[in-house]
DSSP file (Angstrom, degrees, kcal/mol; ACC not computed):
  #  RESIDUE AA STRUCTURE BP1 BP2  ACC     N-H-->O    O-->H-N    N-H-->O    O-->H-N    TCO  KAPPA ALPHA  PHI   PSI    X-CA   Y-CA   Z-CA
    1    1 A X              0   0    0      0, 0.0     2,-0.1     0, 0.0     0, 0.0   0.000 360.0 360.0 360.0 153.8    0.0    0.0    0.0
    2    2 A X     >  -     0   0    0      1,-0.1     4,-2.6     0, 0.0     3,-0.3  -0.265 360.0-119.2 -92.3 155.0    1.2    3.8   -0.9
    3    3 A X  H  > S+     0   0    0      1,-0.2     4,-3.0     2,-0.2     5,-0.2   0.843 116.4  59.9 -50.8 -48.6    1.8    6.4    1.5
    4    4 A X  H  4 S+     0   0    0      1,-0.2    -1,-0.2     2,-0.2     0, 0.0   0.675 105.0  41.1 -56.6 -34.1   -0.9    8.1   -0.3
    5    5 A X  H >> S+     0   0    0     -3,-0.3     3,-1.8     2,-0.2     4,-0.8   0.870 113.2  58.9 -98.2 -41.1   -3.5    5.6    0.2
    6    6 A X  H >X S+     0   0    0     -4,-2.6     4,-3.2     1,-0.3     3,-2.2   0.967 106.3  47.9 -24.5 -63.1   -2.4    5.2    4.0
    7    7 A X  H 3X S+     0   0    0     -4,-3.0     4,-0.6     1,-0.3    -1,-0.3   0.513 111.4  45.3 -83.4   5.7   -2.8    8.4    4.7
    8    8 A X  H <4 S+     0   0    0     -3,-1.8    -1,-0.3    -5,-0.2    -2,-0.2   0.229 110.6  54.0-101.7  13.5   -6.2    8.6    3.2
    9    9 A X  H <X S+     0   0    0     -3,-2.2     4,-1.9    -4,-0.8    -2,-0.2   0.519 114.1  46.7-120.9 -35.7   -7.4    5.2    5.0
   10   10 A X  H  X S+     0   0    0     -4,-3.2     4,-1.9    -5,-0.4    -2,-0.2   0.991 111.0  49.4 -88.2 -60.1   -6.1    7.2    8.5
   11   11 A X  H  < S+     0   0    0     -4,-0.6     4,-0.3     1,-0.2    -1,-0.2   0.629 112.7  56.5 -63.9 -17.7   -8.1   10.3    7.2
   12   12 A X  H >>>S+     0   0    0      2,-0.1     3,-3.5     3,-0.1     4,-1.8   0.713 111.4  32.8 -66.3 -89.5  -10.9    7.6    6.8
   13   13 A X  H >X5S+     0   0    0     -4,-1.9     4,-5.2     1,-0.2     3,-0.9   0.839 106.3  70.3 -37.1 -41.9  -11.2    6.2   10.0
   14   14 A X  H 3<5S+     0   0    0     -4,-1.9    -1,-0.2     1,-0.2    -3,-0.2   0.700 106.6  41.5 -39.7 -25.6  -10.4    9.5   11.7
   15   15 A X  H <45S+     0   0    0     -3,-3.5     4,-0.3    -4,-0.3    -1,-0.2   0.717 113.4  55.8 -89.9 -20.5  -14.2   10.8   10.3
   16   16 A X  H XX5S+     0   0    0     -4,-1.8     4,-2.7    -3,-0.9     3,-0.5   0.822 107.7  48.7 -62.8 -55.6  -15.6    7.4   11.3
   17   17 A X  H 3X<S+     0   0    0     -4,-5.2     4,-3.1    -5,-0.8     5,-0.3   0.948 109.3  51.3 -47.5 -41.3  -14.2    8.2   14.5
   18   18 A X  H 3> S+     0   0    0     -5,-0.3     4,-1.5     1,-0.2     5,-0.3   0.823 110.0  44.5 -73.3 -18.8  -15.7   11.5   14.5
   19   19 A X  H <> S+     0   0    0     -3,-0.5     4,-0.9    -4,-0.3    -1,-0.2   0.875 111.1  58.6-111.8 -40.4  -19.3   10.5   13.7
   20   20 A X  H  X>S+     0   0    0     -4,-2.7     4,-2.5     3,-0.2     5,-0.5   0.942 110.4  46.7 -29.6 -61.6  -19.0    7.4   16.4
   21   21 A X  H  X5S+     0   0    0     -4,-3.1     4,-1.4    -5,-0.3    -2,-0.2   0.878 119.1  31.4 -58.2 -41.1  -18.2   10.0   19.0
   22   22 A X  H  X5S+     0   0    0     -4,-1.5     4,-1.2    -5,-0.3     5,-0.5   0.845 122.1  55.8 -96.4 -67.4  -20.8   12.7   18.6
   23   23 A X  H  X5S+     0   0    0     -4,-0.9     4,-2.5    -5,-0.3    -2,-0.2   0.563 114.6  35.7  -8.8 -68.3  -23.2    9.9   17.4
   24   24 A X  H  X5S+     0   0    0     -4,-2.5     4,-2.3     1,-0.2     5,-0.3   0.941 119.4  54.6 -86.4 -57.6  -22.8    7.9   20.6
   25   25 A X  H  X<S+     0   0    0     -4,-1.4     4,-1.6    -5,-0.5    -1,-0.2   0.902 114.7  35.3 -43.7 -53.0  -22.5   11.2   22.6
   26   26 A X  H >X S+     0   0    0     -4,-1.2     4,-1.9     3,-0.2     3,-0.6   0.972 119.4  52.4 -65.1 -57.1  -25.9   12.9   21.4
   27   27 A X  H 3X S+     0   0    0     -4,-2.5     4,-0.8    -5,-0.5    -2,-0.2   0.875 111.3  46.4 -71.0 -20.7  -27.8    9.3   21.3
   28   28 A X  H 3<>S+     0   0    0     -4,-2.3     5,-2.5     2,-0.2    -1,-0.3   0.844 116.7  42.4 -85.5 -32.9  -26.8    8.6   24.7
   29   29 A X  H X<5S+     0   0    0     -4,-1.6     3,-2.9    -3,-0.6     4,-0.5   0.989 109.4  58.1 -77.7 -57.9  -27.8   12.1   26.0
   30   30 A X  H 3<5S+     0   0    0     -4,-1.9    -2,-0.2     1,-0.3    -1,-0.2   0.651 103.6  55.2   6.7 -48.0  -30.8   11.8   23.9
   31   31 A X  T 3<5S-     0   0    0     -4,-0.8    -1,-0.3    -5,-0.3    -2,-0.2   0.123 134.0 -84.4-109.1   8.5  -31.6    8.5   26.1
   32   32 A X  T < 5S+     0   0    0     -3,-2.9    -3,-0.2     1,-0.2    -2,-0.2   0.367  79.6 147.9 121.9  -2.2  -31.4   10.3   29.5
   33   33 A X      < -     0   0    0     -5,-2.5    -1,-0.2    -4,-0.5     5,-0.0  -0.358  56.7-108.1 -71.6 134.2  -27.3   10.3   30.1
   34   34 A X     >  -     0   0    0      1,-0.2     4,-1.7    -2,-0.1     5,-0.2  -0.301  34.5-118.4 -58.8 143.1  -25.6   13.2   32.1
   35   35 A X  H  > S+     0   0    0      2,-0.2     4,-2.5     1,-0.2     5,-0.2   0.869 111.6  52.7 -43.2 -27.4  -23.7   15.0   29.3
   36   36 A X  H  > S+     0   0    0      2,-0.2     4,-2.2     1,-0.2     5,-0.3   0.989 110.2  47.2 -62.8 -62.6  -20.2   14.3   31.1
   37   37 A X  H >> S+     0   0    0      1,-0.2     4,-1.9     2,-0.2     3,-0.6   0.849 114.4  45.6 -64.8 -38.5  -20.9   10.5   31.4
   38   38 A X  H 3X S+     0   0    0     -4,-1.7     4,-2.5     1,-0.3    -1,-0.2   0.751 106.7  58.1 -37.4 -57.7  -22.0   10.3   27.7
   39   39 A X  H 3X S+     0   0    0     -4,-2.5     4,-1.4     2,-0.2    -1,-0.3   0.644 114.6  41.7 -66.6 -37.8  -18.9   12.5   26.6
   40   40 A X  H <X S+     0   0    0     -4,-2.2     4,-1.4    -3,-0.6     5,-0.3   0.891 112.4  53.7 -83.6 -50.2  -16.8    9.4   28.4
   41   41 A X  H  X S+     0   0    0     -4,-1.9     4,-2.4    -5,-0.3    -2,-0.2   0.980 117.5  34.5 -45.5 -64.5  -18.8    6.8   27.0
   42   42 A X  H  X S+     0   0    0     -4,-2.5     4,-1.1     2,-0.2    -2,-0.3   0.850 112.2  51.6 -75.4 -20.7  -18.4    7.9   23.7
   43   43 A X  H  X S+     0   0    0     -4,-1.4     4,-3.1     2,-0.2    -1,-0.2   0.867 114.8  54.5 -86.7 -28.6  -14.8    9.4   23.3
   44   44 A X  H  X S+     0   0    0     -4,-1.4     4,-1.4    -5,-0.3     5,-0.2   0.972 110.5  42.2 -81.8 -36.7  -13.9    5.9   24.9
   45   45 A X  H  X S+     0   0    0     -4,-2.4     4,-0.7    -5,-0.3    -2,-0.2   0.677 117.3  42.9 -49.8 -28.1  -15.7    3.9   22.3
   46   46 A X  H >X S+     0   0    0     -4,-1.1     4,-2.4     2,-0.2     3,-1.0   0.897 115.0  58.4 -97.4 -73.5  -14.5    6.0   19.2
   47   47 A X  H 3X S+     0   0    0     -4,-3.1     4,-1.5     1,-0.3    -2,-0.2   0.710 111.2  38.6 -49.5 -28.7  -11.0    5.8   21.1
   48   48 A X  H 3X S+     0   0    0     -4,-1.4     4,-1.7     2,-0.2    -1,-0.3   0.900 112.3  60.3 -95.1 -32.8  -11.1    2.3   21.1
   49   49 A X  H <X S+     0   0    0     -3,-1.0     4,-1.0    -4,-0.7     5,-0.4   0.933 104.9  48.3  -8.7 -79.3  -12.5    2.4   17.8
   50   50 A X  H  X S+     0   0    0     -4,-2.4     4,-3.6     1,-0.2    -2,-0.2   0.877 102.8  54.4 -47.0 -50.7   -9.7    4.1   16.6
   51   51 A X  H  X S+     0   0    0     -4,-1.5     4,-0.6    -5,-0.3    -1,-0.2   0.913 115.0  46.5 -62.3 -51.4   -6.9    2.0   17.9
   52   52 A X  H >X S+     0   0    0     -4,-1.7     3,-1.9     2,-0.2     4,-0.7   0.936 114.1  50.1 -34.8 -99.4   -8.9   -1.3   15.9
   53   53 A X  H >X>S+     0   0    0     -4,-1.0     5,-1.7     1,-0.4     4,-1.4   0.659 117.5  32.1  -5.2 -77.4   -9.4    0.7   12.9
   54   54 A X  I 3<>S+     0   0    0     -4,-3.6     5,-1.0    -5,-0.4    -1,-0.4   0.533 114.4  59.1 -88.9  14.1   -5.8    2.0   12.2
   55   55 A X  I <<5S+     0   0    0     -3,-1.9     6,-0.8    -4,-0.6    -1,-0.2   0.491 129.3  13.0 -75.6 -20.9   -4.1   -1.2   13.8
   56   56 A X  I <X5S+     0   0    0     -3,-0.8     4,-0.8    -4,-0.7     6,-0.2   0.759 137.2  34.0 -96.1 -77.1   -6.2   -3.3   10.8
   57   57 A X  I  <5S+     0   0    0     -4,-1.4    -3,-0.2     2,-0.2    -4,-0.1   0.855 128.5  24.3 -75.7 -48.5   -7.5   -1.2    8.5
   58   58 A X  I  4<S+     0   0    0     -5,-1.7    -4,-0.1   -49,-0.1    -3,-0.1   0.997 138.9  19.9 -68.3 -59.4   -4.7    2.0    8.1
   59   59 A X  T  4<S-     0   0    0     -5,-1.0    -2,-0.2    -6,-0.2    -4,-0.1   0.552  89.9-145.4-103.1 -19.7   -1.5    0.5    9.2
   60   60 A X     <  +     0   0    0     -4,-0.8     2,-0.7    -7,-0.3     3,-0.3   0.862  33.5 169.2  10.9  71.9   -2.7   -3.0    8.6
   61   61 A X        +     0   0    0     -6,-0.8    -5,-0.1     1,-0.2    -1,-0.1  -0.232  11.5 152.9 -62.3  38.5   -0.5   -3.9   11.8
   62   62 A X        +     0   0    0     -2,-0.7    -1,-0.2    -6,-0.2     2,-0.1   0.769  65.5  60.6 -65.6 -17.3   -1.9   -7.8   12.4
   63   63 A X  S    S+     0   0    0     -3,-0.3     2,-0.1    71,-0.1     0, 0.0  -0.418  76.3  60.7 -87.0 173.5    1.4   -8.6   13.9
   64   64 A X  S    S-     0   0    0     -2,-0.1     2,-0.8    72,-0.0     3,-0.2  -0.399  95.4 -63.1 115.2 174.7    3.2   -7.1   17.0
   65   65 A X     >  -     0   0    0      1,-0.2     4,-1.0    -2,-0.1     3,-0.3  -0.892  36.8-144.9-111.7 141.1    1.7   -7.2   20.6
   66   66 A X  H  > S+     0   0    0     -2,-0.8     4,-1.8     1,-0.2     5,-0.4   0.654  95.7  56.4 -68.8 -24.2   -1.4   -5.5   21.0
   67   67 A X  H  > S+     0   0    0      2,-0.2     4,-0.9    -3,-0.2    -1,-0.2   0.980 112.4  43.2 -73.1 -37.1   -0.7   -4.3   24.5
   68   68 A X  H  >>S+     0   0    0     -3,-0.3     4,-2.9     2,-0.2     5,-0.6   0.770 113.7  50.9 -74.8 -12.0    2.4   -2.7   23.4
   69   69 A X  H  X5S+     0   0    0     -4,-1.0     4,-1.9     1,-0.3    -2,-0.2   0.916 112.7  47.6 -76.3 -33.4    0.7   -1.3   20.3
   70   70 A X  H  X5S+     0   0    0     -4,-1.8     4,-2.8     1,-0.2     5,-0.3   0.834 113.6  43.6 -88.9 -23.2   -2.0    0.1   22.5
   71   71 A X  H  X5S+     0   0    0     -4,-0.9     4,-0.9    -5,-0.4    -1,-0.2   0.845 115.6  48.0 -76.7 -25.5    0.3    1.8   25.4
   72   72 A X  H  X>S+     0   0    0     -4,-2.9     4,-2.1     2,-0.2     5,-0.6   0.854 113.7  51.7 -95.9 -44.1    2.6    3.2   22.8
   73   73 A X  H >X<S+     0   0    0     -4,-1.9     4,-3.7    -5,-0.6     3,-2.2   0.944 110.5  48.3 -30.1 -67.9   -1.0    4.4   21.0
   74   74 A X  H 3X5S+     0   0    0     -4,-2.8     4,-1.0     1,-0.4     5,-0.3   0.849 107.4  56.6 -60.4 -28.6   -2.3    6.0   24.2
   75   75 A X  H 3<5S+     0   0    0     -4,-0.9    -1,-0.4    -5,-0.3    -2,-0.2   0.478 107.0  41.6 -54.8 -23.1    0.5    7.6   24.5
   76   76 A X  H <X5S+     0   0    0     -3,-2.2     4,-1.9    -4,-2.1     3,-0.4   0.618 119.5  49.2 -89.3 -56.4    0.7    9.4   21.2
   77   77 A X  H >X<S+     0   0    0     -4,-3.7     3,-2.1    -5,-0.6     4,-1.1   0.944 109.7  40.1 -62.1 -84.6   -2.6   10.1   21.4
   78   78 A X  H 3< S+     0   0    0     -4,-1.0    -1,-0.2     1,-0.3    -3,-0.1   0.619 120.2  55.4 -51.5 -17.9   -3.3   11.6   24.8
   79   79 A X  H 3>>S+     0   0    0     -3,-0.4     4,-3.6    -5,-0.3     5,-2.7   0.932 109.1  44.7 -82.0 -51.1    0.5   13.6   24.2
   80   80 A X  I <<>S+     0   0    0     -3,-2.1     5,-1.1    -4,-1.9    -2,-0.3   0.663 120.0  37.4 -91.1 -18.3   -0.5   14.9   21.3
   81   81 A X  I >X5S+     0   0    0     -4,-1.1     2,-1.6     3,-0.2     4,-1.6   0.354 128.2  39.3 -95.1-129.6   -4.7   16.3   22.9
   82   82 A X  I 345S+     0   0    0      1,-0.3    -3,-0.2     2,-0.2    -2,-0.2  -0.167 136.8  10.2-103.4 -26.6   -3.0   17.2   26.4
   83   83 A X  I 3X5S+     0   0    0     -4,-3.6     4,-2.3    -2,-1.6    -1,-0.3   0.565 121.8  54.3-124.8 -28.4    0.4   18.8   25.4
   84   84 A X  I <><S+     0   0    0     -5,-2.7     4,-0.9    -3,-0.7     5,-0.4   0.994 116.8  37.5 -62.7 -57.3    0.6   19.5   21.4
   85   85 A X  H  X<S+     0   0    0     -4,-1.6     4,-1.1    -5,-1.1    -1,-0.2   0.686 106.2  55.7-123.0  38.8   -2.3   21.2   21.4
   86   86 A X  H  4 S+     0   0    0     -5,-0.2     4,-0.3     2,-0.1    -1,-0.3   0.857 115.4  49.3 -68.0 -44.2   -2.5   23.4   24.4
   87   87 A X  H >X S+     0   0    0     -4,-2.3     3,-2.3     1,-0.2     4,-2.2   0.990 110.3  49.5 -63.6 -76.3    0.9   24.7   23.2
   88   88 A X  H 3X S+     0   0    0     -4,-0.9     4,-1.9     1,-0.3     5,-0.2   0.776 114.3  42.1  -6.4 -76.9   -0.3   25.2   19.8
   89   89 A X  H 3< S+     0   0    0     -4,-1.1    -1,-0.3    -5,-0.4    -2,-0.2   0.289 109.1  59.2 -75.3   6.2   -3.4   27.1   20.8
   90   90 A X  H <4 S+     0   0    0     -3,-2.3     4,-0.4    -4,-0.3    -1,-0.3   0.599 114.8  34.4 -62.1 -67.6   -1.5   29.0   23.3
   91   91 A X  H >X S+     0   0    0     -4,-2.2     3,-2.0     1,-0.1     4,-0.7   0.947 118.4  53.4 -76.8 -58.2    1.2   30.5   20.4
   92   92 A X  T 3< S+     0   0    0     -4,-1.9    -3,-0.1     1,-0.3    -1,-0.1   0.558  97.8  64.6 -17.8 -51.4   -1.5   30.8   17.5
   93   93 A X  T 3> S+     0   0    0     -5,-0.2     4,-1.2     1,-0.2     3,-0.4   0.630  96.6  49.0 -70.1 -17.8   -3.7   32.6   19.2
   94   94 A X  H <> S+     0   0    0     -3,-2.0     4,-1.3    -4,-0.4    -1,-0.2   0.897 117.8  42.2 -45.8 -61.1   -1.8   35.6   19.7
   95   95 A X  H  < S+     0   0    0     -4,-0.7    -1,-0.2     2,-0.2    -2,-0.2   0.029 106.8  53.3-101.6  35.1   -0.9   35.8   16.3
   96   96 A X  H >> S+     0   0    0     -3,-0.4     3,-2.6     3,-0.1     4,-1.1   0.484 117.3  49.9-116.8 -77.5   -4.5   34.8   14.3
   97   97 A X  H 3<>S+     0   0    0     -4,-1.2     5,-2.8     1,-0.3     6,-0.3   0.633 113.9  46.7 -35.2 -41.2   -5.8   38.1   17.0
   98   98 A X  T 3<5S+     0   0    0     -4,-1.3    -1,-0.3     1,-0.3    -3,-0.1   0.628 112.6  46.5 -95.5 -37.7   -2.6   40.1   15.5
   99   99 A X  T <45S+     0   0    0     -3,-2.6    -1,-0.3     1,-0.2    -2,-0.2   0.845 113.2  47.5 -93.6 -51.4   -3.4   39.2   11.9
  100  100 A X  T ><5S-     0   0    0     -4,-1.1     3,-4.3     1,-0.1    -2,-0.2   0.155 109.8-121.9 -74.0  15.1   -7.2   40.1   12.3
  101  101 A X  T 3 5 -     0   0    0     -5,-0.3    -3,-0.2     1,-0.2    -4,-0.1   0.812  67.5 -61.3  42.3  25.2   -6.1   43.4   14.0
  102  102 A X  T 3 <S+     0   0    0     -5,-2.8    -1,-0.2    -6,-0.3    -4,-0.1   0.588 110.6 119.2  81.0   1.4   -8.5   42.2   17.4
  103  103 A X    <   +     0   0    0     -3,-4.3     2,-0.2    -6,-0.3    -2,-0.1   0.697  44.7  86.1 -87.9  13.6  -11.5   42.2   15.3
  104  104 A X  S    S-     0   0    0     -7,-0.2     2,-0.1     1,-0.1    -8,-0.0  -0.735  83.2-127.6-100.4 137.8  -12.3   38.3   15.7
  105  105 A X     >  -     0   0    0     -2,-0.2     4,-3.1     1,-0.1    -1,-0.1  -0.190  39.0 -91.3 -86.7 178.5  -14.4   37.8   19.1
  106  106 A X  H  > S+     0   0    0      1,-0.3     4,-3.0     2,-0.2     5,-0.3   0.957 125.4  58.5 -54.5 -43.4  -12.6   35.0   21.5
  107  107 A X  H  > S+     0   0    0      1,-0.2     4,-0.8     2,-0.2    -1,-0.3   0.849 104.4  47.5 -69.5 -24.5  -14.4   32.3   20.2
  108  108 A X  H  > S+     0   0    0      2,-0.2     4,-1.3     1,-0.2    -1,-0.2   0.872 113.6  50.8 -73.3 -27.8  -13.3   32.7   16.4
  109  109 A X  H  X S+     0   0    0     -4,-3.1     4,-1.7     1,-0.2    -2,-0.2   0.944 114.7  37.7 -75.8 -26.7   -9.9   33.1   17.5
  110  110 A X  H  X S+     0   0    0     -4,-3.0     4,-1.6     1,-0.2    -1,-0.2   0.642 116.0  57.7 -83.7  -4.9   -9.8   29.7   19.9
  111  111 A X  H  X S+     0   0    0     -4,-0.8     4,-1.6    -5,-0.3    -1,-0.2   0.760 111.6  42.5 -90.5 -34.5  -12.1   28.0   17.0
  112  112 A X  H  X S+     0   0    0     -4,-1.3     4,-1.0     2,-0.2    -2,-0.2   0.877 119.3  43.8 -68.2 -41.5   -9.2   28.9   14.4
  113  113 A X  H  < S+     0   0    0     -4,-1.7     4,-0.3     2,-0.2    -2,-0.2   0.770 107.6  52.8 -69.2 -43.7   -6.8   27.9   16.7
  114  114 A X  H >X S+     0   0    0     -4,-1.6     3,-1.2     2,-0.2     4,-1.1   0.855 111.6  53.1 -47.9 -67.3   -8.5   24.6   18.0
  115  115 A X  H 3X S+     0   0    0     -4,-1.6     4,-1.7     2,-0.3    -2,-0.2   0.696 112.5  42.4 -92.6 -23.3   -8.7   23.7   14.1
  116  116 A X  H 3X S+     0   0    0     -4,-1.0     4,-1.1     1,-0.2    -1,-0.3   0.686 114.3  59.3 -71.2 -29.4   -4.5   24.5   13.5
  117  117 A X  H <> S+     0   0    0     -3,-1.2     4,-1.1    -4,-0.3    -2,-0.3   0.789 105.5  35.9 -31.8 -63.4   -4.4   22.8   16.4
  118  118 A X  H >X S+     0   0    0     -4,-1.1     3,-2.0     2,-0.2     4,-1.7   0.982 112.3  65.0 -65.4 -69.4   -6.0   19.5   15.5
  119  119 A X  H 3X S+     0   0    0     -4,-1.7     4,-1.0     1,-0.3    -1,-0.2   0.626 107.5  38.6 -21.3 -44.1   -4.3   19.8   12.1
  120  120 A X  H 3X S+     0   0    0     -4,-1.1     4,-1.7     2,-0.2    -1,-0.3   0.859 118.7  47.0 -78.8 -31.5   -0.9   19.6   13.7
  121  121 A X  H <X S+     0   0    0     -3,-2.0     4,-2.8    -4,-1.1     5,-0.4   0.832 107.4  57.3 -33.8 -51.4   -2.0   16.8   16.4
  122  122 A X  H >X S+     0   0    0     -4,-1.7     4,-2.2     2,-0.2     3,-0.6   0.953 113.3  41.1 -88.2 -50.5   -3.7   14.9   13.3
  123  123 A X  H >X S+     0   0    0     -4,-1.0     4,-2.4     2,-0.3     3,-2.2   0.957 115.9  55.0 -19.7 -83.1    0.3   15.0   11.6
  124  124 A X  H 3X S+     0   0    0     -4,-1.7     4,-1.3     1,-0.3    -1,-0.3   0.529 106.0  44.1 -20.9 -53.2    1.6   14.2   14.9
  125  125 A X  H <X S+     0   0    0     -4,-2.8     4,-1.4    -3,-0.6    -1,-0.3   0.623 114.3  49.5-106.6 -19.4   -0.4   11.1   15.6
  126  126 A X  H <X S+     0   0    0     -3,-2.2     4,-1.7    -4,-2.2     5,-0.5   0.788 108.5  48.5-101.4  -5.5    0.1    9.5   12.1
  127  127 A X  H  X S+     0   0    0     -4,-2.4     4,-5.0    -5,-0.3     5,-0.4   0.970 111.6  56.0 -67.3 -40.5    3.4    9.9   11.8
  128  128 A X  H  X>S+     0   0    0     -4,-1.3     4,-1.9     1,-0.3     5,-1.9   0.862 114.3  35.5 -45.4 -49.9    3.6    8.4   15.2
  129  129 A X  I  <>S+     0   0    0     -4,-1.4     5,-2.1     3,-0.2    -1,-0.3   0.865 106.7  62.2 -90.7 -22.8    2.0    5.7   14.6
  130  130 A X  I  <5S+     0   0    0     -4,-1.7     6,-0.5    -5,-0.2    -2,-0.2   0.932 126.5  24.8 -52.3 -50.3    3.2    4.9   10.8
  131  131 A X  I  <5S+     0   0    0     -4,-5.0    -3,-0.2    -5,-0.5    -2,-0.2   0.687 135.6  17.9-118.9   9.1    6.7    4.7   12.6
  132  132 A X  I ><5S+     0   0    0     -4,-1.9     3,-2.9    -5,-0.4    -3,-0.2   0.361 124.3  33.8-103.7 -78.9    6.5    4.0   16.0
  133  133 A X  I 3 <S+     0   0    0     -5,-1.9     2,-0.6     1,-0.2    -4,-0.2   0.826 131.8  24.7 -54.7 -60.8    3.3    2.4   17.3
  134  134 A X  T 3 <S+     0   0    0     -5,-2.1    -1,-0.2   -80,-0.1   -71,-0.1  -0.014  87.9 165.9 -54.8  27.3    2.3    0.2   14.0
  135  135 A X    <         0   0    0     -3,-2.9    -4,-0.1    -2,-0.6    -5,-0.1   0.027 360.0 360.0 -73.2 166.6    5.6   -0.1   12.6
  136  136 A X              0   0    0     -6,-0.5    -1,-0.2   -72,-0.0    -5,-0.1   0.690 360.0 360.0 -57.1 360.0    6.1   -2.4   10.2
């Protein structure tokens, strides 16, 4: 398989993911669940999701030990939401207000930011896992 197709097969599952999470999240609040616990339910269901998905389907990793494949996973992941892109949205934001000369309210700027954000997380985590956590 191509670099090319990899990385459209991780750009797959990654929207599969996304529509598993706020699916599961809305239908579960929908059905009487505090939003928090819903939010937990689903991000851990899409998370685990995820791990399946690009261990098969992206990376097609069927060998290797799954315990390590999944510590080294969470680990990429949870680095990449918890430090990549606080940092990120922390410098950005400065300079998206700087560029719009302060007319974008807060929420456009952290919405811009949030989305430059992912974009570099979303890098992050497949390279990470093309060449650490799934490697061939």
């Amino acid at each position: 398989m191509t670099k090319k197709q990899t990385a459209m097969r991780f750009l797959l599952v990654g929207a599969v993911n996304t529509v598993i999470d706020f699916g599961s999240l809305f239908l579960l609040v929908s059905l009487g669940s505090q939003p928090l616990v819903a939010n937990t339910i689903s991000t851990g269901v899409a998370f685990t999701f995820s791990f399946f998905a690009n261990r098969r389907y992206t990376f097609q990793a069927a060998s290797g030990s799954v315990a390590r494949q999944m510590t080294l996973f969470i680990m990429v992941t949870l680095f990449g939401l918890w430090a990549i892109q606080p940092v990120v949205i922390w410098l950005i934001s400065p300079l998206i207000t700087a560029a719009f000369h302060g007319g974008l309210s807060t929420s456009w700027v952290l919405l811009m930011a949030k989305a430059a954000a992912t974009a570099i997380t979303l890098i992050w985590n497949y390279v990470l896992y093309a060449k650490v956590v799934f490697r061939p």
